[in-house]
C-alpha positions as a Markdown table, in Angstrom:
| # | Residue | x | y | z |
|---|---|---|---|---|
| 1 | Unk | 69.3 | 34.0 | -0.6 |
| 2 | Unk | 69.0 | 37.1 | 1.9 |
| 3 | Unk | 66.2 | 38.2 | 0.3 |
| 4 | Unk | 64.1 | 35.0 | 0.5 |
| 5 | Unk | 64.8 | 34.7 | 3.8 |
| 6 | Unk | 64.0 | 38.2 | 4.0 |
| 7 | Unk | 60.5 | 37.5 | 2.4 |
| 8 | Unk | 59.3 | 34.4 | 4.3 |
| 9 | Unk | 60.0 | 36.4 | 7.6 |
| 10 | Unk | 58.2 | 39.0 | 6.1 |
| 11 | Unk | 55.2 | 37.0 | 5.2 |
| 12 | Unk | 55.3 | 35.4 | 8.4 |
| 13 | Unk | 54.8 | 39.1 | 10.1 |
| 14 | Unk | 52.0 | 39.3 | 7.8 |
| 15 | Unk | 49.9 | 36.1 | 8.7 |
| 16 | Unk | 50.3 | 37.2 | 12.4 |
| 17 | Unk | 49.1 | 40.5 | 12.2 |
| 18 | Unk | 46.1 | 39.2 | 10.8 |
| 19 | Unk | 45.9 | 36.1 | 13.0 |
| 20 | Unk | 42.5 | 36.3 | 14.5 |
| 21 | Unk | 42.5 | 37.4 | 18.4 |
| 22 | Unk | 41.8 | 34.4 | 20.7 |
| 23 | Unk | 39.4 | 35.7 | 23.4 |
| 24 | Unk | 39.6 | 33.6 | 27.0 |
| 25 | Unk | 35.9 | 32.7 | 27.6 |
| 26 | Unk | 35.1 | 32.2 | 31.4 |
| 27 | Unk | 32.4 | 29.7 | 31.2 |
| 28 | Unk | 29.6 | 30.0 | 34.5 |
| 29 | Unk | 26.2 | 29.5 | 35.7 |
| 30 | Unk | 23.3 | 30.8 | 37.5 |
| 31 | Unk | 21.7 | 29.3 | 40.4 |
| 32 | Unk | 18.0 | 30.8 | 40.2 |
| 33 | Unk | 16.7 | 28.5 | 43.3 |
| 34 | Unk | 16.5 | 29.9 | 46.9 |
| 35 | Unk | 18.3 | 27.0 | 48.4 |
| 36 | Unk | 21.9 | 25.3 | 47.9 |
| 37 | Unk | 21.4 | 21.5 | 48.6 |
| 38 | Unk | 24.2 | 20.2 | 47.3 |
| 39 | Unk | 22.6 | 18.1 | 44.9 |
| 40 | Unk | 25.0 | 15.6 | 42.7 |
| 41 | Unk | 24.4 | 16.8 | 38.8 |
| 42 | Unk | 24.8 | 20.5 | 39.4 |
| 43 | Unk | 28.2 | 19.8 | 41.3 |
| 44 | Unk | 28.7 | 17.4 | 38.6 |
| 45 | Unk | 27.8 | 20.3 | 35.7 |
| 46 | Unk | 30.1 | 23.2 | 37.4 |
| 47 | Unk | 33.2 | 20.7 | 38.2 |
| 48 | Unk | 33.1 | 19.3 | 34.5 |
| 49 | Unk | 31.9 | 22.3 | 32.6 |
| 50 | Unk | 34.3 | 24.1 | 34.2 |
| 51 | Unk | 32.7 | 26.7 | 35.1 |
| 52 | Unk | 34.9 | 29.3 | 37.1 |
| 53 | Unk | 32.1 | 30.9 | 38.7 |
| 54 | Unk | 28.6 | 30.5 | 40.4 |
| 55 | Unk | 26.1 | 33.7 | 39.8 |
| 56 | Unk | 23.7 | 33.0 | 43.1 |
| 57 | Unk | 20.9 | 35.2 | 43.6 |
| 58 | Unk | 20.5 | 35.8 | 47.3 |
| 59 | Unk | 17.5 | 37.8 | 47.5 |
| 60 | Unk | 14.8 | 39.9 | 45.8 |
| 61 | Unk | 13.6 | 43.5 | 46.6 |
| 62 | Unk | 10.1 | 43.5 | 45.9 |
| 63 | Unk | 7.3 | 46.4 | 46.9 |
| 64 | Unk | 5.8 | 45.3 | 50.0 |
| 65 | Unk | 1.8 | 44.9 | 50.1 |
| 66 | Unk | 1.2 | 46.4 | 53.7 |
| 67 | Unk | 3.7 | 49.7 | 53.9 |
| 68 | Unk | 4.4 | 50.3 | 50.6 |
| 69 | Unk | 8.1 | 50.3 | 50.7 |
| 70 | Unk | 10.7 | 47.8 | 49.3 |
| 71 | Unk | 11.6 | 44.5 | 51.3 |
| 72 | Unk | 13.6 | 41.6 | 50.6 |
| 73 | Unk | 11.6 | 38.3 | 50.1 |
| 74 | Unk | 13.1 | 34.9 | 48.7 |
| 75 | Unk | 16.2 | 35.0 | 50.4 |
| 76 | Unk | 18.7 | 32.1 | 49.8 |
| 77 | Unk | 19.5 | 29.4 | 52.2 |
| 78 | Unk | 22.8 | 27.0 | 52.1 |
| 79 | Unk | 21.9 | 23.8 | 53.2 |
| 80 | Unk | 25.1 | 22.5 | 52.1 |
| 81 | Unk | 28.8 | 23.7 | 51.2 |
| 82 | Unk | 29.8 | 25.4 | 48.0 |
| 83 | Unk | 31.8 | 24.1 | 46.0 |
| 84 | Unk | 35.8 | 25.5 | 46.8 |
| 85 | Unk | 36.4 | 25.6 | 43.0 |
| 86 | Unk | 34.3 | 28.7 | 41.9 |
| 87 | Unk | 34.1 | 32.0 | 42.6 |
| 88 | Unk | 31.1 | 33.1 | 44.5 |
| 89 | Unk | 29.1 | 36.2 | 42.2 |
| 90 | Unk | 26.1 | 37.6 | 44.4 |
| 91 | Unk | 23.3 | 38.4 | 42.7 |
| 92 | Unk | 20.3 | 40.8 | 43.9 |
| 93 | Unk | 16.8 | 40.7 | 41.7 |
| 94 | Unk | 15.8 | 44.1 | 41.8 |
| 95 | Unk | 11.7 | 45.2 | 41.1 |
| 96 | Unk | 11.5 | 48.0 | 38.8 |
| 97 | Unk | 8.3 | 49.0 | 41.0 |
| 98 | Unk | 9.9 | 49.9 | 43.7 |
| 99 | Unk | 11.7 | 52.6 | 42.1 |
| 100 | Unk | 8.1 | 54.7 | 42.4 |
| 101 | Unk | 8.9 | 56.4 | 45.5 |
| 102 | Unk | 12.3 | 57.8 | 47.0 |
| 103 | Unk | 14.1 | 56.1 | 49.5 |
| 104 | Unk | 17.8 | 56.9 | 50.5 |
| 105 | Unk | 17.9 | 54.2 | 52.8 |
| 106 | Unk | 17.7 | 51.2 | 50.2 |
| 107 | Unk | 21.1 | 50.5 | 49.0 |
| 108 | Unk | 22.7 | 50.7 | 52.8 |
| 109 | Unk | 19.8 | 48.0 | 53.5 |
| 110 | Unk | 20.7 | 45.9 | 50.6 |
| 111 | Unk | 24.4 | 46.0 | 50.9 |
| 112 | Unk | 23.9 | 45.3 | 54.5 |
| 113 | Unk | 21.8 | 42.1 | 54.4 |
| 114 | Unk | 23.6 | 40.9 | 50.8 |
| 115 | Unk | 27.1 | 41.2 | 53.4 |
| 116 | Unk | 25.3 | 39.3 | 56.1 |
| 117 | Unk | 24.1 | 37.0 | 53.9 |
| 118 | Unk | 27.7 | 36.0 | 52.1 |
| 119 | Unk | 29.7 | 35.8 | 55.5 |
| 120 | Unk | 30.3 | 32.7 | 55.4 |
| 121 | Unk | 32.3 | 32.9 | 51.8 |
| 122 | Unk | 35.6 | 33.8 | 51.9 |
| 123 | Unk | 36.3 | 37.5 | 51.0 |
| 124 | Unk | 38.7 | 36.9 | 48.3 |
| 125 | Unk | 35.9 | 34.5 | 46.5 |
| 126 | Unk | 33.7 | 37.4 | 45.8 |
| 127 | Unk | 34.9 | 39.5 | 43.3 |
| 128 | Unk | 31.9 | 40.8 | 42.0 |
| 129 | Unk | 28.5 | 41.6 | 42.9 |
| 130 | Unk | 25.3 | 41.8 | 40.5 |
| 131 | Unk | 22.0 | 43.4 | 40.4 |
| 132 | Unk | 19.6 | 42.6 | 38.1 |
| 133 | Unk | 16.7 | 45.0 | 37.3 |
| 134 | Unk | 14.9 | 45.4 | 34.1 |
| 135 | Unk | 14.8 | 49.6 | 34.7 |
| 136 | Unk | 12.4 | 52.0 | 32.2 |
| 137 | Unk | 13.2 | 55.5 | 31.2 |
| 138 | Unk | 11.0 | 56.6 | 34.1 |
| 139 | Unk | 12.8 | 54.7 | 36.4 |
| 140 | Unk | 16.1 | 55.2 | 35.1 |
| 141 | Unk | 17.2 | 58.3 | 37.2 |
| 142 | Unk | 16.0 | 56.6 | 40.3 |
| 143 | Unk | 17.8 | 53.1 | 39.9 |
| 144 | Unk | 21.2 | 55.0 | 38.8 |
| 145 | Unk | 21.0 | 57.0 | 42.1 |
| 146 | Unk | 20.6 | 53.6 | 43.7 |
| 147 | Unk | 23.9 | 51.9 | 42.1 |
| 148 | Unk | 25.8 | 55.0 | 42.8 |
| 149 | Unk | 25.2 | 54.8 | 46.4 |
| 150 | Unk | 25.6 | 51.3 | 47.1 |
| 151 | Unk | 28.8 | 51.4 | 45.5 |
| 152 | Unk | 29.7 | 53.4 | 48.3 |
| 153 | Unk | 28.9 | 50.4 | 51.2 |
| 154 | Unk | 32.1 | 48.8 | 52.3 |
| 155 | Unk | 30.5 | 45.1 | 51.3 |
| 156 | Unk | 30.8 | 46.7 | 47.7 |
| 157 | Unk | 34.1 | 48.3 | 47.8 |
| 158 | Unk | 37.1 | 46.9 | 45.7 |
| 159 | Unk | 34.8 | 44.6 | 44.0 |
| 160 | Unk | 33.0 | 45.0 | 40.1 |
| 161 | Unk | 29.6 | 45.9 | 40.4 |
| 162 | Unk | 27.7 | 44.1 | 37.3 |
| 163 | Unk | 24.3 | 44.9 | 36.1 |
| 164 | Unk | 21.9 | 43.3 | 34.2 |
| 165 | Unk | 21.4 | 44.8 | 30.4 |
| 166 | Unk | 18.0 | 43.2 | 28.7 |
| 167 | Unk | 17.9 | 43.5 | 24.7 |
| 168 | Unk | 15.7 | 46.5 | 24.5 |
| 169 | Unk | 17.9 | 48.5 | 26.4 |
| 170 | Unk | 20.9 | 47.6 | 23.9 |
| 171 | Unk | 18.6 | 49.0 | 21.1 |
| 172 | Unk | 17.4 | 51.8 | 22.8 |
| 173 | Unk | 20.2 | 52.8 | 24.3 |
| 174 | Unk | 19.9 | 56.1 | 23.9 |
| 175 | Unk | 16.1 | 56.2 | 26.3 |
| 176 | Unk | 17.5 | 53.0 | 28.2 |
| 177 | Unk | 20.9 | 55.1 | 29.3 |
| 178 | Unk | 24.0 | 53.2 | 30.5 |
| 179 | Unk | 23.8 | 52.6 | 33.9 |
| 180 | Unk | 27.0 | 53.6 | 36.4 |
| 181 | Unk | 28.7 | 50.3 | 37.1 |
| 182 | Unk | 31.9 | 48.8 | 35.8 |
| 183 | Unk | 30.2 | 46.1 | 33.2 |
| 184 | Unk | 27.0 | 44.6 | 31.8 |
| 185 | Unk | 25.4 | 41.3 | 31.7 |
| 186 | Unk | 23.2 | 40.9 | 28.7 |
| 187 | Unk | 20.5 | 38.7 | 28.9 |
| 188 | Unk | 20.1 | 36.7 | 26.0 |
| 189 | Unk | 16.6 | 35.6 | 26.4 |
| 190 | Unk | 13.5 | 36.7 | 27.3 |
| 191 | Unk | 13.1 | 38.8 | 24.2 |
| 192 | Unk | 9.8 | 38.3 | 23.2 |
| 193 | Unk | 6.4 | 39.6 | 24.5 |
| 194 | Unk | 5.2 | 36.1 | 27.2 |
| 195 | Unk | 2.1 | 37.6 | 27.5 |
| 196 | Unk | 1.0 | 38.2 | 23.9 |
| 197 | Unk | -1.3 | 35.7 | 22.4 |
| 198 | Unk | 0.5 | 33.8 | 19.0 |
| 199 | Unk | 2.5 | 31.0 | 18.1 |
| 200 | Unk | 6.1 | 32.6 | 19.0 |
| 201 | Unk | 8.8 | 32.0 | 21.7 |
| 202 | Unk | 9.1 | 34.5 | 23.9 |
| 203 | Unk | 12.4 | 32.8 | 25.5 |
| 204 | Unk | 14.7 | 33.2 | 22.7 |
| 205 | Unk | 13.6 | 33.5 | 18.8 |
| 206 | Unk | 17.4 | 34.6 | 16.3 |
| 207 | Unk | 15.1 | 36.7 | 14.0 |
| 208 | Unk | 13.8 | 38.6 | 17.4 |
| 209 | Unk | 17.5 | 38.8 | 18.5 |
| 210 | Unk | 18.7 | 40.2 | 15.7 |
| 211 | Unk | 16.3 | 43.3 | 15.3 |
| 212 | Unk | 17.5 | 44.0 | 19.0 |
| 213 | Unk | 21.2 | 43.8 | 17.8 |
| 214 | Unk | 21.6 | 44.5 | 15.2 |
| 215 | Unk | 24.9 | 44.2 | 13.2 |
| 216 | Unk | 26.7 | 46.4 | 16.0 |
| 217 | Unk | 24.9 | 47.3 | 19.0 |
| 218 | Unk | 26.4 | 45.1 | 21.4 |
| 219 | Unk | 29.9 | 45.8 | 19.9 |
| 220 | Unk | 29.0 | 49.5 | 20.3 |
| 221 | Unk | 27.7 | 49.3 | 23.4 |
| 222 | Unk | 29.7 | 51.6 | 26.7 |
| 223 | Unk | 30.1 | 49.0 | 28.8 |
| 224 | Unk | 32.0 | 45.6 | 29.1 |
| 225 | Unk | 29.3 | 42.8 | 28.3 |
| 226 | Unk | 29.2 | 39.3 | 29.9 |
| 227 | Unk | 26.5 | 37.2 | 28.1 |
| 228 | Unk | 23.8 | 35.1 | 29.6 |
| 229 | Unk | 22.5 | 31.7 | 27.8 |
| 230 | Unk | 19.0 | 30.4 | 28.5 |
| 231 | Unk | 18.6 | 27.0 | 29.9 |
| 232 | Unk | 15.1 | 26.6 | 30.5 |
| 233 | Unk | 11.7 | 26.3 | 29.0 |
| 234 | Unk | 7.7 | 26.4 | 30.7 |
| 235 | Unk | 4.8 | 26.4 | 29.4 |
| 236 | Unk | 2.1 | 29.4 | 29.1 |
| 237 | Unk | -1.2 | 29.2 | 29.7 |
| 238 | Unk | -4.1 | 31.5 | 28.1 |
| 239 | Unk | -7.8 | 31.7 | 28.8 |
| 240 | Unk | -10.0 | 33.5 | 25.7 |
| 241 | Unk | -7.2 | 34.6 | 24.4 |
| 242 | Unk | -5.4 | 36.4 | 27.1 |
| 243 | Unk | -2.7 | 35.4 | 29.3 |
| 244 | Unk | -3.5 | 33.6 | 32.7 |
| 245 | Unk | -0.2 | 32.4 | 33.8 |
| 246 | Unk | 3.3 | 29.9 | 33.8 |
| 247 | Unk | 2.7 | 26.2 | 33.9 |
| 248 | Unk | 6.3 | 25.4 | 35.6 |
| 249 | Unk | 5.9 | 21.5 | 35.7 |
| 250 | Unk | 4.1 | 20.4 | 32.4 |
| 251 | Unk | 5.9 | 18.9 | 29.5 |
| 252 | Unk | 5.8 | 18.7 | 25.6 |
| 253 | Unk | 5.4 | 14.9 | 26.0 |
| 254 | Unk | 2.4 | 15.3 | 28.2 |
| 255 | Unk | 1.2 | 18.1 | 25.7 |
| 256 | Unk | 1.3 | 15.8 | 23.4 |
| 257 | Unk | -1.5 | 13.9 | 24.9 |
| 258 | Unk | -4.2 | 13.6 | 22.3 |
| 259 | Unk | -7.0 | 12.2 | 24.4 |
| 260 | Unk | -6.5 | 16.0 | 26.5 |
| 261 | Unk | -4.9 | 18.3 | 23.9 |
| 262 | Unk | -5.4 | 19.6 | 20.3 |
| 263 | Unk | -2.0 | 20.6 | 18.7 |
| 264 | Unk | -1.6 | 23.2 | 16.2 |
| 265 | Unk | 0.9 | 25.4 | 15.1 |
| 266 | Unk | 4.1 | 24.5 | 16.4 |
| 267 | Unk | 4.2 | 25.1 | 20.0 |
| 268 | Unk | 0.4 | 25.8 | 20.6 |
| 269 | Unk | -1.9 | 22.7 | 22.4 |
| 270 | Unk | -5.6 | 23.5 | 23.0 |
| 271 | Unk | -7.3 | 21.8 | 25.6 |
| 272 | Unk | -10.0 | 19.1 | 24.3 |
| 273 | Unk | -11.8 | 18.7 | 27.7 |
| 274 | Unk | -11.7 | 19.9 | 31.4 |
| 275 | Unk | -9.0 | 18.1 | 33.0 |
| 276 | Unk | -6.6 | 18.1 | 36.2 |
| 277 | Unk | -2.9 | 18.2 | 35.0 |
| 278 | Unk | 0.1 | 18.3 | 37.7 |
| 279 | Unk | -2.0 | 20.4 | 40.3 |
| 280 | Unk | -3.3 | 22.6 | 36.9 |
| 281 | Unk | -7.2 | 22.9 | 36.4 |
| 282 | Unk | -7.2 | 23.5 | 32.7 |
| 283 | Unk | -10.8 | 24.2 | 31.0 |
| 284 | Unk | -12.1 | 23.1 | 27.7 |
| 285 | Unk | -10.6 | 25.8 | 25.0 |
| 286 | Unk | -7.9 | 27.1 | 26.5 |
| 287 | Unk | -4.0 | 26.9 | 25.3 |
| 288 | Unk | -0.9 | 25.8 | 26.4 |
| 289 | Unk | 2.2 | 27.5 | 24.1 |
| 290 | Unk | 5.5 | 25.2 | 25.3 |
| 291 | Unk | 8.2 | 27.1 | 25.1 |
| 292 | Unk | 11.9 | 25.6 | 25.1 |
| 293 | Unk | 15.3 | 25.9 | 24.3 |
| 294 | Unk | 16.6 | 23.7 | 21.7 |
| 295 | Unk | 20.6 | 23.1 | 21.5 |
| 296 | Unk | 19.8 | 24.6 | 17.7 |
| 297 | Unk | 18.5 | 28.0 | 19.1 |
| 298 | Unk | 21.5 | 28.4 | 21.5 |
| 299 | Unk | 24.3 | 27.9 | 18.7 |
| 300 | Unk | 22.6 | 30.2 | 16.5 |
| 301 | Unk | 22.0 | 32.8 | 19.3 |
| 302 | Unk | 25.5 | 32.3 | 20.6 |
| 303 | Unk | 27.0 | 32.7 | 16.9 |
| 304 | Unk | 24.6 | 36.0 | 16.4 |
| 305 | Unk | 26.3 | 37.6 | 19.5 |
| 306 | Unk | 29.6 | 36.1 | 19.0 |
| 307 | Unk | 29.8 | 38.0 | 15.5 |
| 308 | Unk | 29.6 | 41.3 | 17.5 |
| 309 | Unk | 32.9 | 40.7 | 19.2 |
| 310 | Unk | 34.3 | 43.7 | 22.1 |
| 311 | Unk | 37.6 | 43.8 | 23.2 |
| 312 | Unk | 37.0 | 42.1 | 26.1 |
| 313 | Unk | 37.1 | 38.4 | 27.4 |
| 314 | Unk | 33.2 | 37.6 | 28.5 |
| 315 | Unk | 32.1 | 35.7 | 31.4 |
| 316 | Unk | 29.1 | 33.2 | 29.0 |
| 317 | Unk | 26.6 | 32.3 | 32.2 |
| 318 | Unk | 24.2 | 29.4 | 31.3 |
| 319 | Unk | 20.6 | 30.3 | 33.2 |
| 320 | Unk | 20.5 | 27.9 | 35.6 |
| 321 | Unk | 21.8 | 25.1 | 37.1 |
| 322 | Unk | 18.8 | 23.2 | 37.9 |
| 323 | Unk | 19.3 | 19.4 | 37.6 |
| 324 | Unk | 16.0 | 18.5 | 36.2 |
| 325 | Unk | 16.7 | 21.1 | 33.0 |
| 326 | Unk | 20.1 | 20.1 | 33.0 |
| 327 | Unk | 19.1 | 16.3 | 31.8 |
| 328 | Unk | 18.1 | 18.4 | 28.7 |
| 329 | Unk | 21.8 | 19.5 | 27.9 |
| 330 | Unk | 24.8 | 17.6 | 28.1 |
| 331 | Unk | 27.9 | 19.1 | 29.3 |
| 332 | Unk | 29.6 | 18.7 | 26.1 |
| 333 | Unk | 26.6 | 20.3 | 24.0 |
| 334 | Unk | 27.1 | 23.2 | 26.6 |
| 335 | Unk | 31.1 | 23.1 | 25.8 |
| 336 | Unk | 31.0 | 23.5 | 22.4 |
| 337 | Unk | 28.4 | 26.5 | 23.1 |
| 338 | Unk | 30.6 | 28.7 | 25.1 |
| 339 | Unk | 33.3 | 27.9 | 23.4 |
| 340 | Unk | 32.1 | 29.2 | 20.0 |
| 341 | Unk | 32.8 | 33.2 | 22.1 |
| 342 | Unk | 36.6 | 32.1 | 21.7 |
């Protein structure tokens, strides 16, 4: 008798041990737009999601025209309160162009307006800031020198710093480097070549995901990684073959037009006539690639990373809360998405 109980407590040891880890997911979102107007589905998306934080990106740094030094342009307004139920995570969009020439004053002129700029949120809803810069290996040494520094500005002190990780700098980790902050965010989108001529989707393809990847480069990789889920799509426009530009506001069902459009492939539409389209001159010959993000491409691209698990609970960030994408994906598709990280 001792030794059946013996066994079944034994057994029981067993089948814990090799219990699978449950990971605590902190579901979020981007907001990409400059201003904060309150509107009713995106306070609808983050109360209901839950999301348990807000990624806001408060300004670029961009390479002004007339000196030749960086600036800050596209800075964020708030036209109405935040909501009191998130965590506030700002974000700064750093140009890799501006990297060219030396300047020790940049990061005490970013941390100072990025401080300005969040006074009105409460300290203690801040516990991280973000920069997001898509840095090259000649930039590399430049842009590290950056983060060290601002890490030093009192806005930054006793908070994470977070940087932006893109999928070639996963594979190529070793040219890429890992930059000086306390975690990553990799960007899972984005991965193709937008400006390259073919019948692809330059937003977010698996196979393209998976030669970045690879069976254990994001496991493998030095730092923390929060993960970053595309909700968006455009359409891209190319004259003779070469790229001429995003068409933000034209959609597969107008694309579909065929009195205007000529549809081959799967996401390619060539124009059948000269014709005005949403503010758009579009000529005779030219084509449209539409580019989206399907509920199907965002379960298999959450599952590829998934499979690559760290010991560490990631932060999944849906890119962005914008209420005319967000018609696209209901809130319990979107559940079902971040929770497949658990």
């Amino acid at each position: 008798m001792r030794f059946r109980i013996y066994l079944s407590y034994l057994l029981l040891l067993c089948m814990a041990c090799h219990s699978p880890v449950q990971r605590k997911v902190t579901p979020a979102f981007y907001f990409w737009k400059q201003t904060w107007t309150g509107n009713t589905t995106e306070k609808q998306y983050v109360a209901q999601l839950p999301a348990k934080r807000l990624y806001i990106k408060m300004f670029d740094v961009e390479l002004d025209d007339a000196t030749q030094t960086p600036a800050p342009v596209a800075t964020f307004r708030q036209a109405a309160p935040l909501s009191d139920s998130v965590d506030i995570i700002p974000v700064v969009f750093l140009m890799n162009n501006i990297w060219e020439k030396a300047d020790t004053t940049l990061a005490g002129n970013v941390g100072k307006l990025l401080q300005q700029l969040c006074e009105q949120i409460p300290a203690a809803r801040i516990p991280e800031i973000q920069l997001d810069c898509d840095w090259t290996k000649n930039s590399r040494t430049a842009y590290f020198d950056f983060l060290t520094r601002i890490r030093q500005h009192p806005f930054f002190r006793n908070r994470s710093l977070s940087v932006t990780i893109r999928m070639h700098q996963v594979k190529f980790l070793t040219a890429s480097g890992t930059p000086p902050a306390d975690k990553g965010l990799l960007m899972c989108y984005n991965m193709g070549d937008l400006r390259k001529y073919g019948d692809h989707n330059s937003i977010l393809d698996e196979t393209t995901m998976a030669a970045y990847i690879g069976k254990d480069r994001v496991a493998r990789y030095p730092l923390p990684l929060d993960l970053a889920l595309p909700l968006f799509e455009w359409s891209v426009l190319f004259r003779k073959g070469q790229y001429a530009g995003i068409l933000r506001n034209i959609s597969t069902q107008e694309l579909r037009n065929t009195r205007l459009f000529d549809h081959s492939g799967q996401l390619l539409y060539t124009v059948k006539q000269d014709t005005l389209l949403n503010g758009y001159a579009l000529r005779q010959g030219e084509v449209v690639r539409r580019e989206t993000t399907s509920h199907e491409a965002l379960k298999a691209a959450a599952r590829l990373v998934a499979q690559q698990r760290q010991t560490y609970d990631p932060v999944v960030i849906f890119f962005h809360l914008d209420s005319v994408t967000l018609h696209n994906y209901p809130l319990d598709e979107l559940q079902k998405i971040y929770r497949l990280f658990n």
